[in-house]
N, C-alpha and C positions, 0 to 999 in steps of 0.2 A: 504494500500500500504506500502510495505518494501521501507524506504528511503534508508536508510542504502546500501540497497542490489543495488539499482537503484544507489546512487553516488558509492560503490564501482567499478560496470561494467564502470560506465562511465567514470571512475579515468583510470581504465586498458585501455579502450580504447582511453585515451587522449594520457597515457604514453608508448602503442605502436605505435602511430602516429610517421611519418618519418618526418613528415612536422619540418620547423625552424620559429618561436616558433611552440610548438607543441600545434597543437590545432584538433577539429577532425567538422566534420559537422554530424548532426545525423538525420537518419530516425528514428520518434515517431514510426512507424508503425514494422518496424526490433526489434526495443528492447520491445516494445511491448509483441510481438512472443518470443523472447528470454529469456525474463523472465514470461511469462506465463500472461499476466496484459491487462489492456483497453487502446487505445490508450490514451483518457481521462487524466487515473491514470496517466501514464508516463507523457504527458502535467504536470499536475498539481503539480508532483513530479517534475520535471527540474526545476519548474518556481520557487517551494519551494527552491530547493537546490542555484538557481541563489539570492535569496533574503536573505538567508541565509548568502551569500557571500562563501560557498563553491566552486561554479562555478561563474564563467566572462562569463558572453554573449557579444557577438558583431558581425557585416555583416562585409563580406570582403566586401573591395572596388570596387575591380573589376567582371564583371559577373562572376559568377549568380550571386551573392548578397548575397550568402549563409548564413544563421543564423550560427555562429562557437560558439561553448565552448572551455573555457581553463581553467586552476587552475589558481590558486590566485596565 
């Protein structure tokens, strides 16, 4: 698995978010597809890049509950 290529997409996709703070909620299954990969690899790449401290994981508060990424 291309990390690299996985946090760049997900970088773009934070930093086109309209939201305040900008943060985005992600389907495994869309980037997946989008970068050609297994939903698996994409799991295990987020969770690399979250540990890393590349990415901030955290749930909104309110429903859904959504898993959300943000930069550091």
């Amino acid at each position: 698995m291309d990390k690299e290529k996985l946090y760049q997409r997900m970088e773009s996709m934070i930093m086109s978010s309209s939201k305040k703070p900008k943060y985005m909620s992600i389907s495994t299954v869309k980037i997946a597809d989008i970068l050609e990969m297994t939903v698996r690899d994409i799991d295990q790449g987020i969770k690399e890049l979250v540990e890393e401290g590349r990415l901030k994981q955290s749930r909104l508060e309110k429903p859904p509950h959504n898993t959300i990424y943000l930069l550091p």
